[in-house]
C-alpha positions as a Markdown table, in Angstrom:
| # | Residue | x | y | z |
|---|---|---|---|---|
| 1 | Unk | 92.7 | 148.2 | 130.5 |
| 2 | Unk | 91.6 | 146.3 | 127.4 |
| 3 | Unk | 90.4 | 148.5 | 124.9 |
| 4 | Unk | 92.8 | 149.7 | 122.2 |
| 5 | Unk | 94.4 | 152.8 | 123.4 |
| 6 | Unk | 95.9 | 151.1 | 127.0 |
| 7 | Unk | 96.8 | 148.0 | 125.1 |
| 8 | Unk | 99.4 | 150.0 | 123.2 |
| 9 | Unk | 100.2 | 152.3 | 125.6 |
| 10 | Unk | 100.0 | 149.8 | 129.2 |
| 11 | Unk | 102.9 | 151.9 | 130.7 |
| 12 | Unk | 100.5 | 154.8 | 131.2 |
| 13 | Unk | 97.7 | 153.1 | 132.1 |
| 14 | Unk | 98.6 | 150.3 | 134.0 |
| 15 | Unk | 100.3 | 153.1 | 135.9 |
| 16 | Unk | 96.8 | 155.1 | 136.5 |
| 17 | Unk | 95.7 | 151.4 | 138.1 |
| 18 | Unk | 98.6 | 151.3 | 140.3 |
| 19 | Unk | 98.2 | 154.8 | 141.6 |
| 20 | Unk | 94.4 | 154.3 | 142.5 |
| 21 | Unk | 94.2 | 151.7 | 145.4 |
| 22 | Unk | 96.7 | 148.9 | 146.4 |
| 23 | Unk | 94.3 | 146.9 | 144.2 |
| 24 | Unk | 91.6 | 147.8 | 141.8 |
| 25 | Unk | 88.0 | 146.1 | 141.3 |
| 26 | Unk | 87.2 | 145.8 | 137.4 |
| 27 | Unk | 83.5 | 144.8 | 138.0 |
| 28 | Unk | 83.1 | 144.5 | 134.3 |
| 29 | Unk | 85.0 | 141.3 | 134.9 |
| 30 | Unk | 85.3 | 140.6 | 138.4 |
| 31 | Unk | 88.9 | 140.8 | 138.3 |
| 32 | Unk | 91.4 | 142.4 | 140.7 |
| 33 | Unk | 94.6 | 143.9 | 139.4 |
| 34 | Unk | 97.6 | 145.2 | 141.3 |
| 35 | Unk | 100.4 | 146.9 | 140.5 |
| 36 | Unk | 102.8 | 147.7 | 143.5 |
| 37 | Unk | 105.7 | 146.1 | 143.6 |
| 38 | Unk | 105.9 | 144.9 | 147.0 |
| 39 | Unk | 102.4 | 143.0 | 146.2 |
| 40 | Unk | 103.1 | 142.1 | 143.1 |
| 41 | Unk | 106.4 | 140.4 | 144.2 |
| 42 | Unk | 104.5 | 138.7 | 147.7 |
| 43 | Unk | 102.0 | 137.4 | 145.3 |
| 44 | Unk | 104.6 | 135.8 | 143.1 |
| 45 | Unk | 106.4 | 135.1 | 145.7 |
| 46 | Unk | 103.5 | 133.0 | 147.6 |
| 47 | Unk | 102.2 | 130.2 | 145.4 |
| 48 | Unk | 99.8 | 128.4 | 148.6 |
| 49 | Unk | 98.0 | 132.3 | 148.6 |
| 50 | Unk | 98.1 | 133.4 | 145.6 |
| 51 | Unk | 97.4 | 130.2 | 143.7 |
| 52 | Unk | 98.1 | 129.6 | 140.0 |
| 53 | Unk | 95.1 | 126.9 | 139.5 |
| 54 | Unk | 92.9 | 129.8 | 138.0 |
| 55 | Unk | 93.1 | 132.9 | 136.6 |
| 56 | Unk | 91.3 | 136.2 | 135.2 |
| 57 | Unk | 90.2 | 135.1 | 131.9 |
| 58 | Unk | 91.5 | 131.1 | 132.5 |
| 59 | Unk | 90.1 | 129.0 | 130.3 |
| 60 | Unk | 90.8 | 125.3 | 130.2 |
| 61 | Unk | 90.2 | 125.3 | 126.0 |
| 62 | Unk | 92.3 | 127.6 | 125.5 |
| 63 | Unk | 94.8 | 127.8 | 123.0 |
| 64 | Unk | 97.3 | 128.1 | 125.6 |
| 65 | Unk | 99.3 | 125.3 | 126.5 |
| 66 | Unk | 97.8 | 124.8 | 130.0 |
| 67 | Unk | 100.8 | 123.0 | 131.8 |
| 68 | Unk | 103.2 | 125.3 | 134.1 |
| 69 | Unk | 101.7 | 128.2 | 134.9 |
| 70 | Unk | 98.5 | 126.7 | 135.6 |
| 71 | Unk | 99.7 | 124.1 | 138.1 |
| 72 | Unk | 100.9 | 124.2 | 141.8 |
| 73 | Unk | 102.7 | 121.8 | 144.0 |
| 74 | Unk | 103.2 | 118.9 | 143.7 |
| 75 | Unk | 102.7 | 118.8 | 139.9 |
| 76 | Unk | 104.5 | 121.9 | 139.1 |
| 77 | Unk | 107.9 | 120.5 | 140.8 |
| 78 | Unk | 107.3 | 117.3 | 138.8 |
| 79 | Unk | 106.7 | 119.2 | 135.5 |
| 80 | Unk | 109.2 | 121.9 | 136.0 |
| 81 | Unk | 112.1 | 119.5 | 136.4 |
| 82 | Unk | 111.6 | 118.1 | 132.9 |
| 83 | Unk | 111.9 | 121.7 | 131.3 |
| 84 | Unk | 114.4 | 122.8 | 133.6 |
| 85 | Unk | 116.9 | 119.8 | 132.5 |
| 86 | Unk | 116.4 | 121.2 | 129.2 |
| 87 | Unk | 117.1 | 124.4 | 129.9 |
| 88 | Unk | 119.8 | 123.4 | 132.5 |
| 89 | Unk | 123.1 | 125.7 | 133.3 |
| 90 | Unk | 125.3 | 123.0 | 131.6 |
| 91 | Unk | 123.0 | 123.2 | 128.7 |
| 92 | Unk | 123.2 | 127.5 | 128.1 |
| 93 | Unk | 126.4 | 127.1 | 128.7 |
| 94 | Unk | 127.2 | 124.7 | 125.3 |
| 95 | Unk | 124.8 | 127.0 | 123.7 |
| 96 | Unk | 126.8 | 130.1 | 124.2 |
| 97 | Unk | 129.2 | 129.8 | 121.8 |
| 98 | Unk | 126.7 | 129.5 | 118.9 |
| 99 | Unk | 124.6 | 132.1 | 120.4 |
| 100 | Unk | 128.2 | 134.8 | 120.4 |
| 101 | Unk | 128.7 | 133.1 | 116.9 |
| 102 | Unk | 125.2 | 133.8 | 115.1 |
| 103 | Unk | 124.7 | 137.2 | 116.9 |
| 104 | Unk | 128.2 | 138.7 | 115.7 |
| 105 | Unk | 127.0 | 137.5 | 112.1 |
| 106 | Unk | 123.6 | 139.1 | 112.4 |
| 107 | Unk | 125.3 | 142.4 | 113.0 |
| 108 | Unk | 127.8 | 141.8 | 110.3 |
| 109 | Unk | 125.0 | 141.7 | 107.7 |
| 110 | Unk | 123.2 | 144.4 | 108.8 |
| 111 | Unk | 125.6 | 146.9 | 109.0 |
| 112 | Unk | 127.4 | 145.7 | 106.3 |
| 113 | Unk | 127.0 | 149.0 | 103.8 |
| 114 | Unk | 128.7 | 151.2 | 106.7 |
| 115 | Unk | 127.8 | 155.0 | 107.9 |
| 116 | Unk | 124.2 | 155.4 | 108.6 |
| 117 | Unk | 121.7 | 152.0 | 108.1 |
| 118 | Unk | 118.2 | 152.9 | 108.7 |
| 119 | Unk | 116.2 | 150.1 | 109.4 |
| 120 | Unk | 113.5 | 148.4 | 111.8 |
| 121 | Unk | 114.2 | 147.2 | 114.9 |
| 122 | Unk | 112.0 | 144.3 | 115.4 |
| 123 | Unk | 111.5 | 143.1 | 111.9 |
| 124 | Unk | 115.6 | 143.4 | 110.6 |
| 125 | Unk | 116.9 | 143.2 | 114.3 |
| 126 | Unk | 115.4 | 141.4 | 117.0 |
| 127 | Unk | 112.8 | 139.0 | 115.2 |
| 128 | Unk | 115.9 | 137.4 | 112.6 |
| 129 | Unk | 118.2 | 137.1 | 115.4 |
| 130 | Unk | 115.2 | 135.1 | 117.6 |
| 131 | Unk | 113.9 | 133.2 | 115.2 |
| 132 | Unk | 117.9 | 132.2 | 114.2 |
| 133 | Unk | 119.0 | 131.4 | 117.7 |
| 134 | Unk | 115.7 | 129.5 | 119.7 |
| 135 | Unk | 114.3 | 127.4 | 117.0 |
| 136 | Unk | 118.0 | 125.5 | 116.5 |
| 137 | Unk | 117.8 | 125.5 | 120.5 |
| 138 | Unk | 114.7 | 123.6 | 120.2 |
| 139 | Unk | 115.7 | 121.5 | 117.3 |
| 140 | Unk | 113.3 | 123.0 | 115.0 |
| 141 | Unk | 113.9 | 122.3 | 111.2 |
| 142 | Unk | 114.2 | 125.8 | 109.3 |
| 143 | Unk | 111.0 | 125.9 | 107.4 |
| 144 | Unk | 107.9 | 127.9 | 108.9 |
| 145 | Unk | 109.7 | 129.5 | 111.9 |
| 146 | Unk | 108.3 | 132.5 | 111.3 |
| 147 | Unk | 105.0 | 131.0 | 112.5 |
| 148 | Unk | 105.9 | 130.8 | 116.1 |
| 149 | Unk | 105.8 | 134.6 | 116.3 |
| 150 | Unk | 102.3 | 134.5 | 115.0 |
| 151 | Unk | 101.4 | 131.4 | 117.7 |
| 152 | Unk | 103.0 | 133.4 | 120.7 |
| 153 | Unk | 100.8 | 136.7 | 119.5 |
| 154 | Unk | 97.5 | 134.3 | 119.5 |
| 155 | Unk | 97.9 | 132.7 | 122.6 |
| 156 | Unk | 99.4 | 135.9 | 124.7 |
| 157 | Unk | 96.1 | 138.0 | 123.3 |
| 158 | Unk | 94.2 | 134.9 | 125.3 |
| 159 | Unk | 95.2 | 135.8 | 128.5 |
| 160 | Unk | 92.8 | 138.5 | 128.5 |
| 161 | Unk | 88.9 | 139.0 | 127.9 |
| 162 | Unk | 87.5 | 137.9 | 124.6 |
| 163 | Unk | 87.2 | 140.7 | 123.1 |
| 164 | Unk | 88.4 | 141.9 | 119.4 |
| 165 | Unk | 91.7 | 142.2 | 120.0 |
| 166 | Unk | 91.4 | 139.1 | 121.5 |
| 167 | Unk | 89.5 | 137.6 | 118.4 |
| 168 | Unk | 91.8 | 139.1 | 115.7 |
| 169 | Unk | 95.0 | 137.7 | 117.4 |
| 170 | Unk | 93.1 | 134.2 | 116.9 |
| 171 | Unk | 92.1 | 135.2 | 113.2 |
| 172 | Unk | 95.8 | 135.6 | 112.3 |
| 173 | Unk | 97.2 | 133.0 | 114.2 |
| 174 | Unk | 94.9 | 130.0 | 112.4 |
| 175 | Unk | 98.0 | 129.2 | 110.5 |
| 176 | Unk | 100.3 | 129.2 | 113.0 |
| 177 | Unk | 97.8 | 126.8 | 114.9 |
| 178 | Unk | 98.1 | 124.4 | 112.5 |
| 179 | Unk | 101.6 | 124.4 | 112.1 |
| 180 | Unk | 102.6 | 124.0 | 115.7 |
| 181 | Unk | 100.4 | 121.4 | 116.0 |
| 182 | Unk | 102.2 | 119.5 | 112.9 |
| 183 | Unk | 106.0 | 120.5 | 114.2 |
| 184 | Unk | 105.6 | 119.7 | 118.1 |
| 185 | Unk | 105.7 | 116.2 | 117.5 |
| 186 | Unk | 109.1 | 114.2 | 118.6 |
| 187 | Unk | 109.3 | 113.1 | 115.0 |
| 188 | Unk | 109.8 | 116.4 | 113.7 |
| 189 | Unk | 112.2 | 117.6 | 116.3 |
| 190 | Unk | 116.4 | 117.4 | 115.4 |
| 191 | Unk | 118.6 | 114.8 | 117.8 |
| 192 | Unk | 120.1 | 117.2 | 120.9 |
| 193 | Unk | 117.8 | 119.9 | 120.8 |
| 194 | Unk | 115.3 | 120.9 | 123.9 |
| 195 | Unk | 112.7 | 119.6 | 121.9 |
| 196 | Unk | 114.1 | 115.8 | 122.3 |
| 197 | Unk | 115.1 | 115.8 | 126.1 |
| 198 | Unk | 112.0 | 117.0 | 126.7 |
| 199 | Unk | 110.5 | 113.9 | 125.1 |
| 200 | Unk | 112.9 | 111.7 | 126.6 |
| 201 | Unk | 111.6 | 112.3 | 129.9 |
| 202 | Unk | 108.1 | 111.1 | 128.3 |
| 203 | Unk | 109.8 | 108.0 | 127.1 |
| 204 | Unk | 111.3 | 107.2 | 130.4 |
| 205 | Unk | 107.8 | 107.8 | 131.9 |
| 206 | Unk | 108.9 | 111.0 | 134.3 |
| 207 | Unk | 106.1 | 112.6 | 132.8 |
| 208 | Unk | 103.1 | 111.4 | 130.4 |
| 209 | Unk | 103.6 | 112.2 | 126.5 |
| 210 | Unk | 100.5 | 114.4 | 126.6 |
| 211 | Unk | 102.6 | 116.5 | 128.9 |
| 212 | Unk | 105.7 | 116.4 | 127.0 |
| 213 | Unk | 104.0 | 117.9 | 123.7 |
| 214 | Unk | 102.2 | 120.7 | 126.3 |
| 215 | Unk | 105.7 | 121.4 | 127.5 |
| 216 | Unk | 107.2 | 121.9 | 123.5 |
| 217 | Unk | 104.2 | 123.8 | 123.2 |
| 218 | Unk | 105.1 | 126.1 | 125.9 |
| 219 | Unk | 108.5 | 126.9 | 124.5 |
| 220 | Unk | 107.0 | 127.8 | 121.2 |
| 221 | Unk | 104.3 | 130.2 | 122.9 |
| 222 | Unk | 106.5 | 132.2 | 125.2 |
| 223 | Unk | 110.0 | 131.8 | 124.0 |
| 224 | Unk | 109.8 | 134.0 | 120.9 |
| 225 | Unk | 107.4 | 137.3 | 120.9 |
| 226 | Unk | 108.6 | 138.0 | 124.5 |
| 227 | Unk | 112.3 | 138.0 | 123.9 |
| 228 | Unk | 111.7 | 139.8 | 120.3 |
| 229 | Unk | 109.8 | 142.6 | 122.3 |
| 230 | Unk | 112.5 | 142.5 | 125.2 |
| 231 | Unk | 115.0 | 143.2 | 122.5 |
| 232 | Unk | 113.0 | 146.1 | 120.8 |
| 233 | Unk | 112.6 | 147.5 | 123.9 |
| 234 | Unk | 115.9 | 148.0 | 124.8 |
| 235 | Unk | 116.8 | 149.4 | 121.1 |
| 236 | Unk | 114.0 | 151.9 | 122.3 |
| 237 | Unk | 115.3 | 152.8 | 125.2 |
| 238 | Unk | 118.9 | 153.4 | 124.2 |
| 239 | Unk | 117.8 | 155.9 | 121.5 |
| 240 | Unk | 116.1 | 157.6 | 124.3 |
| 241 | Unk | 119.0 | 157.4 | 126.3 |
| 242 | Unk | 122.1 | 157.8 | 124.7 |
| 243 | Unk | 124.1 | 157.8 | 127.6 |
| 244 | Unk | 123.7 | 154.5 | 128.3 |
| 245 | Unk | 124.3 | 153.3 | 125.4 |
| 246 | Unk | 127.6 | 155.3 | 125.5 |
| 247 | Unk | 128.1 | 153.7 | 128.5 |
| 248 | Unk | 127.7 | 149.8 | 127.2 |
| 249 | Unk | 129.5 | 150.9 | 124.1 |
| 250 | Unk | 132.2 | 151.7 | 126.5 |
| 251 | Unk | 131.8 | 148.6 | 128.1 |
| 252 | Unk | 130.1 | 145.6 | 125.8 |
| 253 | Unk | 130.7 | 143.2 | 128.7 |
| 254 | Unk | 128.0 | 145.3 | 130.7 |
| 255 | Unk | 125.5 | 143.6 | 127.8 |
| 256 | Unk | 124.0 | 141.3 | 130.4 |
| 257 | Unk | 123.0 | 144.6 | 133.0 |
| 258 | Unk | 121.9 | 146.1 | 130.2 |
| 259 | Unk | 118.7 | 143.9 | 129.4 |
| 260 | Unk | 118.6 | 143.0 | 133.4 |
| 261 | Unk | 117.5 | 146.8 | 133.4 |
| 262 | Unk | 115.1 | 146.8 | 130.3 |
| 263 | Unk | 113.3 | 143.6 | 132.4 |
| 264 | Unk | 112.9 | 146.6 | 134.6 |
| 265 | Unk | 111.8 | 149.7 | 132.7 |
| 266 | Unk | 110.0 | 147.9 | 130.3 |
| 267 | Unk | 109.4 | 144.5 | 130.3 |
| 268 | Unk | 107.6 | 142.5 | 127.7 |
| 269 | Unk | 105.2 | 140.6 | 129.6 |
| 270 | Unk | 102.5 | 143.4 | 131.0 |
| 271 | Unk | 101.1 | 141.2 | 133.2 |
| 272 | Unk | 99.9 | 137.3 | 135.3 |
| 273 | Unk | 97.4 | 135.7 | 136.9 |
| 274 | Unk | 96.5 | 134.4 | 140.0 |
| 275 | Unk | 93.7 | 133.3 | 142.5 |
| 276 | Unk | 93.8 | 133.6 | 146.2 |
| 277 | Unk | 92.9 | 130.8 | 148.2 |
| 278 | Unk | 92.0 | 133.1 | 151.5 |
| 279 | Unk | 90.8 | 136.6 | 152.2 |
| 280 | Unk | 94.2 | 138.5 | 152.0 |
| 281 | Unk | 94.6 | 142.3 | 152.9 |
| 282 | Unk | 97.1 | 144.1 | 150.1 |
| 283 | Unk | 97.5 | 147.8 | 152.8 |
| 284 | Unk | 93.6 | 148.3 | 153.7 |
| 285 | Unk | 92.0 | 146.8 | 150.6 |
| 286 | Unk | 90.3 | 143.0 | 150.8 |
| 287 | Unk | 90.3 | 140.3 | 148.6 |
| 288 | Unk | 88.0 | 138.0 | 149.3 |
| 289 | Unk | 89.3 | 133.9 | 149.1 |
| 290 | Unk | 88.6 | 132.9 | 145.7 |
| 291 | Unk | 89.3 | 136.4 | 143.9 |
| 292 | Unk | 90.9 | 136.5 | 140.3 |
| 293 | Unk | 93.8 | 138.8 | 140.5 |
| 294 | Unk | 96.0 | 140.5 | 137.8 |
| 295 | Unk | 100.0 | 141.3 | 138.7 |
| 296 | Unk | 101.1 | 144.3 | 136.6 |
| 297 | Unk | 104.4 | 143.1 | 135.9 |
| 298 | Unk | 104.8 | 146.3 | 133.8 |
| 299 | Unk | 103.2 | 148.8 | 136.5 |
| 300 | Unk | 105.8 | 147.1 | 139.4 |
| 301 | Unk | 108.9 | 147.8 | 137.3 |
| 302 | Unk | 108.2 | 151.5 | 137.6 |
| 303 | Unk | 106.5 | 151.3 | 141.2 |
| 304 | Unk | 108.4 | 155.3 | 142.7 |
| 305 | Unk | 107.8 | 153.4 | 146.1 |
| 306 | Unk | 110.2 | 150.6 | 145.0 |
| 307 | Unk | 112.4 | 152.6 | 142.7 |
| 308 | Unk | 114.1 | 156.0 | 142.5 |
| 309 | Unk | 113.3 | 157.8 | 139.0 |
| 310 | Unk | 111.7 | 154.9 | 137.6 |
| 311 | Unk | 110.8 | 156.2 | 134.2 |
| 312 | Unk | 114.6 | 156.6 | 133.3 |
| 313 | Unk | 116.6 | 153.6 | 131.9 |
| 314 | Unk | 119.9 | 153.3 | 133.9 |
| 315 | Unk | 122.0 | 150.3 | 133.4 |
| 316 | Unk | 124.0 | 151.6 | 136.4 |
| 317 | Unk | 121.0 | 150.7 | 139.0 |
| 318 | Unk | 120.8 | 147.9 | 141.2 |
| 319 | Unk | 117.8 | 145.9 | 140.0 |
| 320 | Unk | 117.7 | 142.9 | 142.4 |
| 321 | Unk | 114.4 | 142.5 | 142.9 |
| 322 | Unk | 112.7 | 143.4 | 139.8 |
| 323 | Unk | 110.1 | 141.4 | 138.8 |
| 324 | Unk | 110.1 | 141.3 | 134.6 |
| 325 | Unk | 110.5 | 138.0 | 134.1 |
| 326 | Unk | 108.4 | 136.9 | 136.8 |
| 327 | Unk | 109.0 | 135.7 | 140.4 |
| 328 | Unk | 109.0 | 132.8 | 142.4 |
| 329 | Unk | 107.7 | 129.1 | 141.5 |
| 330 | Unk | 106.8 | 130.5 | 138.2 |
| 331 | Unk | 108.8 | 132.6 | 137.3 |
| 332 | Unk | 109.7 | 132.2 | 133.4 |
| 333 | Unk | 111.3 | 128.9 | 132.9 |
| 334 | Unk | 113.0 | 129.7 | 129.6 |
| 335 | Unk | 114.8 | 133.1 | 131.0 |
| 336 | Unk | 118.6 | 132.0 | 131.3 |
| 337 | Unk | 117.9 | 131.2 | 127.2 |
| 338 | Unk | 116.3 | 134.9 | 126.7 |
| 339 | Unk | 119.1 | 137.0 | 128.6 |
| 340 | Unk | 121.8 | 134.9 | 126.6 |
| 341 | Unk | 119.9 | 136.3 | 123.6 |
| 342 | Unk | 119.9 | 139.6 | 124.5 |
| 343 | Unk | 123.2 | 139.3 | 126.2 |
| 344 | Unk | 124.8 | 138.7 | 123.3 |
| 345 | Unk | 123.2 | 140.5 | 120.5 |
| 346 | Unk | 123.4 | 143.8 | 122.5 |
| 347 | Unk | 127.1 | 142.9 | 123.2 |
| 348 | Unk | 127.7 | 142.4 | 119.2 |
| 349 | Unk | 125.7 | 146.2 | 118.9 |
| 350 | Unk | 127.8 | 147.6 | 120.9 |
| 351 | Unk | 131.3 | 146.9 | 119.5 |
| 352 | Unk | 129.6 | 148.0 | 116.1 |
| 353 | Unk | 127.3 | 150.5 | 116.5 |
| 354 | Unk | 128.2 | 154.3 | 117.4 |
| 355 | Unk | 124.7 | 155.8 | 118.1 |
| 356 | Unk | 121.0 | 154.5 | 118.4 |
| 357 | Unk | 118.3 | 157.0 | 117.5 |
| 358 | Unk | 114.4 | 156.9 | 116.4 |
| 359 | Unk | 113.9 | 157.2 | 112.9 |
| 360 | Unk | 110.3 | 157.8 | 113.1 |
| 361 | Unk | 107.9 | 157.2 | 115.5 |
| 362 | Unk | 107.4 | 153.5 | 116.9 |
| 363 | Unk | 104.2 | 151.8 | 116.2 |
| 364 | Unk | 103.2 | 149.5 | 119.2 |
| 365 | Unk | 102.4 | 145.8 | 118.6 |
| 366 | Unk | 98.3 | 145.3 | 120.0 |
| 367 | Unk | 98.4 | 142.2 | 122.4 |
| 368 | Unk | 96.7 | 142.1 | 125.9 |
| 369 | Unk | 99.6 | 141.0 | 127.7 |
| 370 | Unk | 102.7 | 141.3 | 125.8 |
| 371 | Unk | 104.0 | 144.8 | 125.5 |
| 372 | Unk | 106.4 | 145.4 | 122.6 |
| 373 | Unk | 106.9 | 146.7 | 118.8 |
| 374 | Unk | 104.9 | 146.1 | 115.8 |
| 375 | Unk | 107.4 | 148.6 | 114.2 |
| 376 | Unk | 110.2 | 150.2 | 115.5 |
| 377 | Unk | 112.2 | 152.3 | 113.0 |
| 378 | Unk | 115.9 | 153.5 | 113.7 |
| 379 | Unk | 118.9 | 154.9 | 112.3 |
| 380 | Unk | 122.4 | 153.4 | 113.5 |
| 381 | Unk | 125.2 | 155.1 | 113.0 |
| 382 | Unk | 128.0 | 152.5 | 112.3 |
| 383 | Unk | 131.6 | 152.8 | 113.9 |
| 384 | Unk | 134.3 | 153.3 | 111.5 |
């Protein structure tokens, strides 16, 4: 499930793994992997089983920021708090406005010339709009963002075996290494942005500064390439199905459903890790305590056993339940910040765009555990 061909094309073969056996031995690595939903979502769901502590591929050098998703209660409450205060209801909420603000102008420029725009969806649509919007959230100045696209490819390619996708994503990320490094300090980051409540909990001594810069470091990682793929996805799947984009177009205020259901049919993340911490039966198949285990976050959104006609997009279905963004204690800390940027760039789309269609064939990005575009050309036919 490493090798090139299933790393741009995880859907299919993720799917294969899912079919086999409630869960799958990889002996090459003495990994586990499941991908039905209802043990995906009981592993998420149960942190004192299915443990966080260790991982397929964990490695405590890596260039991950190893904070979060690596630690369990007690620690994670503690930690979790900080970020969470950052990220806070209240917070989004003063956010929106700018958010409604920057995606209307986004749209505004692209489709300024009128008719028919051909362009790329990632690289013109999703990646500007991102790299806009969660940078100023942070409190990042304007110079170098593009590097945090090229950190969150490195460090998502490390969640899986070191192989040479795994060693190319490090190759082109050595710059971007060396710029979060510089620009995750407090020093760098602007008065009232994430960035500095997160390093005023260090300073009031709610959490150690080593812990603080971890926690900036997890923003940059995870809160860019994800959302950017979550985006591109959705373009995808609206040319596929223009129905439903009739149907939002109808509707804009439906934006938010609309990227709930891409978390669904295609999320961005493919997959997590876990460790169990007893022998655990998933329907007939046992893990032994102490097994590394893979949850196909990708393979569970189109589990037939969980949902009906799961390889159609249908932003009239009832997801509750769906698992894109994670589940439980650690489930993505940063996703009320990545549906408001879908939420509202999708709702700007859709009062200005008539039709979505390919406008050649889409070129997927190569990264173990992010599933997205590294092209994604399309034609939008602009409302008049």
């Amino acid at each position: 499930m490493f090798a090139l061909e299933p790393v741009c094309d995880p859907q299919t073969y993720d799917a294969v793994l899912r079919e086999q056996a409630p869960a799958v031995y990889l002996e090459r690595y003495d990994i586990w992997v499941t991908g039905r939903h209802a043990h995906v979502y009981e592993a998420a769901r149960d942190w004192e089983t299915f443990s966080s502590t260790s991982r397929p591929f964990h490695d405590p050098n890596s260039i991950r920021p190893e904070i979060l998703l690596t630690d369990d209660p007690p620690e994670h409450r503690r930690v979790r708090a900080v970020i969470q205060r950052a990220i806070s209801p209240a917070v989004i909420k003063r956010m929106r406005e700018d958010f409604v603000r920057e995606a209307e102008a986004h749209v505004e420029r692209l489709l300024a010339p009128g008719g028919i725009v051909e362009l790329d969806g990632r690289h013109d649509i999703a990646s500007p709009f991102v790299l806009k919007v969660f940078p100023d959230a942070i409190g990042l100045p304007e110079e170098g963002r593009e590097h945090l696209v090229r950190f969150g490819d490195a460090a998502f390619n490390t969640f899986g075996p070191p192989n040479e996708i795994f060693h190319e994503g490090l190759r082109k990320g050595a710059d971007a290494l060396e710029w979060v490094e510089v620009n995750c300090k407090p020093e760098v980051m602007r008065p009232g942005g994430m960035g500095t409540t997160i390093y005023a909990a260090a300073e009031s001594g709610e959490i150690r500064w080593d812990e603080a810069e971890l926690l900036v470091k997890t923003l940059f990682a995870a809160g860019s390439d994800t959302t950017i793929f979550g985006i591109g996805n959705l373009l995808q799947a609206f040319a596929r199905f223009p129905d439903q984009w009739d149907a939002l177009r109808a509707d804009p205020s439906r934006s938010r459903a609309a990227f709930e259901e891409m978390l669904r049919y295609d999320c961005p993340a493919r997959y997590g890790g876990r460790i169990t911490t007893r022998a655990v039966d998933l329907d007939g198949v046992e893990l032994p305590a102490g097994a590394r285990l893979l949850l196909l976050w990708l393979a569970a959104g189109r589990d037939p056993r969980r949902w009906e006609d799961p390889d159609r997009y249908d932003l009239n279905r009832k997801v509750t339940g769906h698992i894109g963004l994670g589940f439980g204690i650690h489930a993505c800390v940063g996703q009320a910040l990545a549906r408001m940027e879908g939420e509202t760039l999708f709702a700007a789309l859709a009062r200005r765009v008539e039709r979505i269609e390919l406008a050649g064939e889409p070129e997927a990005a190569v990264n173990m555990a992010a599933h997205g575009h590294e092209h994604l050309p399309l034609r939008l036919h602009v409302a008049r």
